[in-house]
Biotite code that builds the C-alpha atoms (Angstrom):
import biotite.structure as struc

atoms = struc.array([
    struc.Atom([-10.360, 43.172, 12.347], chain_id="A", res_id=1, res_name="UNK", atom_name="CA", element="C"),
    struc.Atom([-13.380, 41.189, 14.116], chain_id="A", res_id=2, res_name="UNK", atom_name="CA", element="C"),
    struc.Atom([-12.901, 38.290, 11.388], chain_id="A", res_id=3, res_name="UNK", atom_name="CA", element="C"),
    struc.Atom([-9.234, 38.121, 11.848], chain_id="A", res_id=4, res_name="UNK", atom_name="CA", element="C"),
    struc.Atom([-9.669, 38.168, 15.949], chain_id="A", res_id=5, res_name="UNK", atom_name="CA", element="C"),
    struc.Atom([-11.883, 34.825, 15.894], chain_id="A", res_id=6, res_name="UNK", atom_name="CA", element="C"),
    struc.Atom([-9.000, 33.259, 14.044], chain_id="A", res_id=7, res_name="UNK", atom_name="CA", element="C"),
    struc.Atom([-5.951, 31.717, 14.494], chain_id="A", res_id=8, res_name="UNK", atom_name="CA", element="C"),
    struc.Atom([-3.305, 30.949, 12.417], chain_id="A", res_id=9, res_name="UNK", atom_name="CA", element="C"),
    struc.Atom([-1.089, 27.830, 11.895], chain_id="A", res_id=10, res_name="UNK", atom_name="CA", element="C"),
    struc.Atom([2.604, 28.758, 12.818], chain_id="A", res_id=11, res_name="UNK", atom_name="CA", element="C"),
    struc.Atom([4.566, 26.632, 10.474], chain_id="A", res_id=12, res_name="UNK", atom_name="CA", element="C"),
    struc.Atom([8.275, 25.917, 11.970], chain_id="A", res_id=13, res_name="UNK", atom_name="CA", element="C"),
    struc.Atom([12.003, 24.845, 11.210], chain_id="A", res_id=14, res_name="UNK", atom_name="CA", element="C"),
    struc.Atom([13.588, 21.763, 13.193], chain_id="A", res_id=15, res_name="UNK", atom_name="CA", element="C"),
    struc.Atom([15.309, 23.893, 15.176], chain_id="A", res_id=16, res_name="UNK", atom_name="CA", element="C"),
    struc.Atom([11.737, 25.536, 16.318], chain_id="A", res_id=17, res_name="UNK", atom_name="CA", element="C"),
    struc.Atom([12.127, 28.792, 14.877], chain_id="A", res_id=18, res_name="UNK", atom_name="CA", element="C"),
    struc.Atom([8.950, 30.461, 12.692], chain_id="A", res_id=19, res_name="UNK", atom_name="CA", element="C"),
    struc.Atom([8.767, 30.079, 8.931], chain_id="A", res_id=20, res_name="UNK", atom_name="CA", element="C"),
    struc.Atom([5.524, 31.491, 8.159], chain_id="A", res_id=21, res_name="UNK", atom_name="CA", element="C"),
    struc.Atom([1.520, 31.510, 9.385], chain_id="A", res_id=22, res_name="UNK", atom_name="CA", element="C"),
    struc.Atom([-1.185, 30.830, 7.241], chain_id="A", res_id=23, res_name="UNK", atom_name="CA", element="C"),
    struc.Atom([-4.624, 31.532, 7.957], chain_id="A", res_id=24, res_name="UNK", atom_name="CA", element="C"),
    struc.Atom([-6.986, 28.878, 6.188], chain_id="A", res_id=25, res_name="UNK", atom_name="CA", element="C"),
    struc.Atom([-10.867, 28.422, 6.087], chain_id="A", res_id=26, res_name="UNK", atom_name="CA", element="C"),
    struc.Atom([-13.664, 27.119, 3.964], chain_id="A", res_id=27, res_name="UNK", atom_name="CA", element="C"),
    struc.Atom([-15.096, 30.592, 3.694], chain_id="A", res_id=28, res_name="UNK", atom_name="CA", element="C"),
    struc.Atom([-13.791, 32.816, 1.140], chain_id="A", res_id=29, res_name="UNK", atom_name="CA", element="C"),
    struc.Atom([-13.454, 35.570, 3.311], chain_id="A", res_id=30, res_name="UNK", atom_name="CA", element="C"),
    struc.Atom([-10.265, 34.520, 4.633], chain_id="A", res_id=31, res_name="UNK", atom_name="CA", element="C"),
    struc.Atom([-8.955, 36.732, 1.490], chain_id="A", res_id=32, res_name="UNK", atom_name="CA", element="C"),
    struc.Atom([-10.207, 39.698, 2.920], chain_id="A", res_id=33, res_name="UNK", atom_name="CA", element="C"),
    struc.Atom([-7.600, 39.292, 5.963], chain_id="A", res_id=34, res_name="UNK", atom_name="CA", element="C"),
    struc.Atom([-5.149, 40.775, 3.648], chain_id="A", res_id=35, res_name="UNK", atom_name="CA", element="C"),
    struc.Atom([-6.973, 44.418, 4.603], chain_id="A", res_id=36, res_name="UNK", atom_name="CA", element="C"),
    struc.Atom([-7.776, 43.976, 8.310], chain_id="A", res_id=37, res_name="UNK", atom_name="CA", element="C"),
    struc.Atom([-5.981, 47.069, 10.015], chain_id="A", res_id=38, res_name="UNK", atom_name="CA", element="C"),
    struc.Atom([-4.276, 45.292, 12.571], chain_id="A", res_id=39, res_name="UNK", atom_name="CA", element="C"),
    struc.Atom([-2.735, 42.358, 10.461], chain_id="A", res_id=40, res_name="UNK", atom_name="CA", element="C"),
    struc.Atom([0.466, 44.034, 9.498], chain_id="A", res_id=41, res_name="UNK", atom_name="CA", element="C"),
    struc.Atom([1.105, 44.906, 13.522], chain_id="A", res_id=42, res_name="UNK", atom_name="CA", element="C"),
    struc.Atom([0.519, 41.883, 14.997], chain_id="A", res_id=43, res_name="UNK", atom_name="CA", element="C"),
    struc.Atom([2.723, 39.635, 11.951], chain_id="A", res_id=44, res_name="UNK", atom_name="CA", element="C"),
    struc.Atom([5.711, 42.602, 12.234], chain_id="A", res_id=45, res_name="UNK", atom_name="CA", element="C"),
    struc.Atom([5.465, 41.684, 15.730], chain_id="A", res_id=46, res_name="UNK", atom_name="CA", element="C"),
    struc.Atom([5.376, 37.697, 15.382], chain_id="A", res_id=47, res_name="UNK", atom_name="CA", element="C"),
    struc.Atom([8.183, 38.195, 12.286], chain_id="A", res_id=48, res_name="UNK", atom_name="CA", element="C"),
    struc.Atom([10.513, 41.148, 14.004], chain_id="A", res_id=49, res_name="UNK", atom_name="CA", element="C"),
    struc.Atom([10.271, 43.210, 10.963], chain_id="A", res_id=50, res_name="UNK", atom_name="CA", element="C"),
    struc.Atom([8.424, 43.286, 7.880], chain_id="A", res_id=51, res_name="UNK", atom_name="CA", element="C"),
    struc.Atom([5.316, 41.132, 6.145], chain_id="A", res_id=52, res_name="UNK", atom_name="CA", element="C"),
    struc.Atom([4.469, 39.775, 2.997], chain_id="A", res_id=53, res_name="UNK", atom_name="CA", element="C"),
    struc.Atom([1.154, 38.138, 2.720], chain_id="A", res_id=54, res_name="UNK", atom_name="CA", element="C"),
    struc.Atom([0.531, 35.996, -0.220], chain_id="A", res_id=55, res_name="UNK", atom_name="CA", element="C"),
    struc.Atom([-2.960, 34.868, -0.983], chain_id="A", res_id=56, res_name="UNK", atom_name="CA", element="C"),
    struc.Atom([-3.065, 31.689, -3.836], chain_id="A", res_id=57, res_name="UNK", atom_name="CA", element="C"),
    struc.Atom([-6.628, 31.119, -3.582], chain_id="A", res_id=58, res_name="UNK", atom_name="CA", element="C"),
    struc.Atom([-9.284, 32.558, -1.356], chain_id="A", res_id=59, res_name="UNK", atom_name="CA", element="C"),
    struc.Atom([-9.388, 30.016, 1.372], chain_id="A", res_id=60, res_name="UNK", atom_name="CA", element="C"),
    struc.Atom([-5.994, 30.708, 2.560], chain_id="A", res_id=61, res_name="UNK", atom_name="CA", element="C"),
    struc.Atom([-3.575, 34.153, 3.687], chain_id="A", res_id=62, res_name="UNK", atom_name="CA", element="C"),
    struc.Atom([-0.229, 32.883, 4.118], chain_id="A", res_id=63, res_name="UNK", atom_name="CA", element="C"),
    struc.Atom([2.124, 35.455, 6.260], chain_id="A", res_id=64, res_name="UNK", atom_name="CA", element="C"),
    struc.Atom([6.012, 35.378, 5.840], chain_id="A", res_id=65, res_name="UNK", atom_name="CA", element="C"),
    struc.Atom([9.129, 37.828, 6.768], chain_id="A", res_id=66, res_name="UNK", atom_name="CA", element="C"),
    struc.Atom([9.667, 40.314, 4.205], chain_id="A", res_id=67, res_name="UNK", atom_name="CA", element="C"),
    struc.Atom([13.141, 38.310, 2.691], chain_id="A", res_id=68, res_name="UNK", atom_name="CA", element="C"),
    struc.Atom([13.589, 36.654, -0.467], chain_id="A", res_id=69, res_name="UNK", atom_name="CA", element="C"),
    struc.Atom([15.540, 33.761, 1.772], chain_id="A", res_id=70, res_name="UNK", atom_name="CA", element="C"),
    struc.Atom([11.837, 33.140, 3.675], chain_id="A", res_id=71, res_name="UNK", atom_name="CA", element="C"),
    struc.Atom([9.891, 32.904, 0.729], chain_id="A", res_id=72, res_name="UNK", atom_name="CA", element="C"),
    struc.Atom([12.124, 31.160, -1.830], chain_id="A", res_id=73, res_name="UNK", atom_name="CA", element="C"),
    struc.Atom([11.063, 27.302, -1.351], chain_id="A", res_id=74, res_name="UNK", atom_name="CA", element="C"),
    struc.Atom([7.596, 28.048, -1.279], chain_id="A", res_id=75, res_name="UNK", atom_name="CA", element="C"),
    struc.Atom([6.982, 29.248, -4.344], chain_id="A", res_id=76, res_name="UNK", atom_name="CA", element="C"),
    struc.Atom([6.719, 26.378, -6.045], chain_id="A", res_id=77, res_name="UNK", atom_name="CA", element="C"),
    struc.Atom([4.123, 24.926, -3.938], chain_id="A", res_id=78, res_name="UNK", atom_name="CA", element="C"),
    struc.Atom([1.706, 28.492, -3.708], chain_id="A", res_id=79, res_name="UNK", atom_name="CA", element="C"),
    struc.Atom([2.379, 28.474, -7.702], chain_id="A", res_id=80, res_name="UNK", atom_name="CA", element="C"),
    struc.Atom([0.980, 24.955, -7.861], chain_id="A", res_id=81, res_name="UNK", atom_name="CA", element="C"),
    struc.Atom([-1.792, 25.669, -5.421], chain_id="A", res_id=82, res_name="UNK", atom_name="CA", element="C"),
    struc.Atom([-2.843, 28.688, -7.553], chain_id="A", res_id=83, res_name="UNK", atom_name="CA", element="C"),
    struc.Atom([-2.507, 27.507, -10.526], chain_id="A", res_id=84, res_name="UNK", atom_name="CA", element="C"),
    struc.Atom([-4.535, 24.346, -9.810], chain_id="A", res_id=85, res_name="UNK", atom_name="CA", element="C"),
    struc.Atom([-7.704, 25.847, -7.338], chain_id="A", res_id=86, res_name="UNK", atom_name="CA", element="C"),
    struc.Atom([-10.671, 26.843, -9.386], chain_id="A", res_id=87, res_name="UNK", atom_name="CA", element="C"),
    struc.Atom([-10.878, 30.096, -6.783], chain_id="A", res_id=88, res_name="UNK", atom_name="CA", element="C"),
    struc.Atom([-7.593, 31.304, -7.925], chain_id="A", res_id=89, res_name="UNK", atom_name="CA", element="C"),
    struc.Atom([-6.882, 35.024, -6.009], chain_id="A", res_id=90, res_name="UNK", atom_name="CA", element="C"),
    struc.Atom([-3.451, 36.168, -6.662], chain_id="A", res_id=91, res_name="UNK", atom_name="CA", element="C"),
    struc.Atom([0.138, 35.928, -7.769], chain_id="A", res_id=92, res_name="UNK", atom_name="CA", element="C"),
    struc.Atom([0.955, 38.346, -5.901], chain_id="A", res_id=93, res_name="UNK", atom_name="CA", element="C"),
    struc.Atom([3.440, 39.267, -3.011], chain_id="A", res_id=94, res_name="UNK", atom_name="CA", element="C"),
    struc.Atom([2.098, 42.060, -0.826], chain_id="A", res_id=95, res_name="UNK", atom_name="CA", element="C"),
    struc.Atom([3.900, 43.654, 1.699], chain_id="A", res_id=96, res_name="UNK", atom_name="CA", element="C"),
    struc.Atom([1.158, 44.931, 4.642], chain_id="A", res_id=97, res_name="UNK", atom_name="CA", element="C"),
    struc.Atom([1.660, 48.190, 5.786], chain_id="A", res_id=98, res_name="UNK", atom_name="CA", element="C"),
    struc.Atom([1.754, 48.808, 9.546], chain_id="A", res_id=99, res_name="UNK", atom_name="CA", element="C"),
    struc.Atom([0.897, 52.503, 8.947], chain_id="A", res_id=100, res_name="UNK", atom_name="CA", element="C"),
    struc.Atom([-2.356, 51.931, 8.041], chain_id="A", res_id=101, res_name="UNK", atom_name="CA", element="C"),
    struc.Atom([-1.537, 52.281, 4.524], chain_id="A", res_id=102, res_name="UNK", atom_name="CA", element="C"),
    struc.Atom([-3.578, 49.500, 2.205], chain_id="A", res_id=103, res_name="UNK", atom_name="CA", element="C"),
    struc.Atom([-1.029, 46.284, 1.015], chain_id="A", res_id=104, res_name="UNK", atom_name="CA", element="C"),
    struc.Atom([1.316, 47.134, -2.124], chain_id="A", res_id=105, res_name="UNK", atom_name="CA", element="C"),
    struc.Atom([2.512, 44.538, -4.654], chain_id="A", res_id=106, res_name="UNK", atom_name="CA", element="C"),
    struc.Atom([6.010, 43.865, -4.380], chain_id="A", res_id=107, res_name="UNK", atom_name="CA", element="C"),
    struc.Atom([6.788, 40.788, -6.301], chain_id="A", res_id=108, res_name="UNK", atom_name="CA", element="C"),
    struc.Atom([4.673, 37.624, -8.032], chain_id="A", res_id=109, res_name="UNK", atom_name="CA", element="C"),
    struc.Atom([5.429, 33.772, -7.254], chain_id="A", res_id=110, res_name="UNK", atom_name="CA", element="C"),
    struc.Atom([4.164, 33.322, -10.795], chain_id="A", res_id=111, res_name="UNK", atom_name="CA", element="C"),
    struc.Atom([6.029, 33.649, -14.117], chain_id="A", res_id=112, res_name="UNK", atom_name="CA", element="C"),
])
């Protein structure tokens, strides 16, 4: 939680101004441990008005989305392409954060 409260996150947004997604990026590697800071899930389900999923392609970047297929769906190319070509590859992986204090579960891939 100290790590994730000296950062900030890029809001990424429509035309019409209305959120997308947030990704956290950094040179350090640690920005993959984000996934597990306690307070992540609260403050996102906040920001989103409802679920998370956190996808992490490589280690030097946590990118934050609604939990709906509709939110995700024309990214996945691009996080596919970024993990497939970083030498720090970290995961596949969709994980939905759990507000309950409850560790991340997998919940889908963005891979074949």
């Amino acid at each position: 939680d100290r790590r994730l409260a000296g950062l900030t996150p890029e809001y990424v947004k429509d035309d019409a101004g209305r959120l997308r997604y947030a990704v956290y990026r950094g040179e350090s590697p640690l920005i993959a441990s984000l996934l597990i800071a306690p307070s992540l899930a609260t403050f996102f389900q906040k920001t989103f008005g409802g679920s998370v999923w956190a996808v992490l392609p490589d280690r030097h970047s946590l990118y934050l989305f609604p939990a709906r297929p509709d939110a995700l769906a024309e990214f996945t190319v691009d996080l596919r392409d970024r993990y497939d070509g970083d030498p720090y590859a970290a995961s596949p992986e969709i994980f939905l954060l759990g507000s309950d204090g409850t560790l991340p579960r997998v919940v889908g891939t963005f891979a074949d």
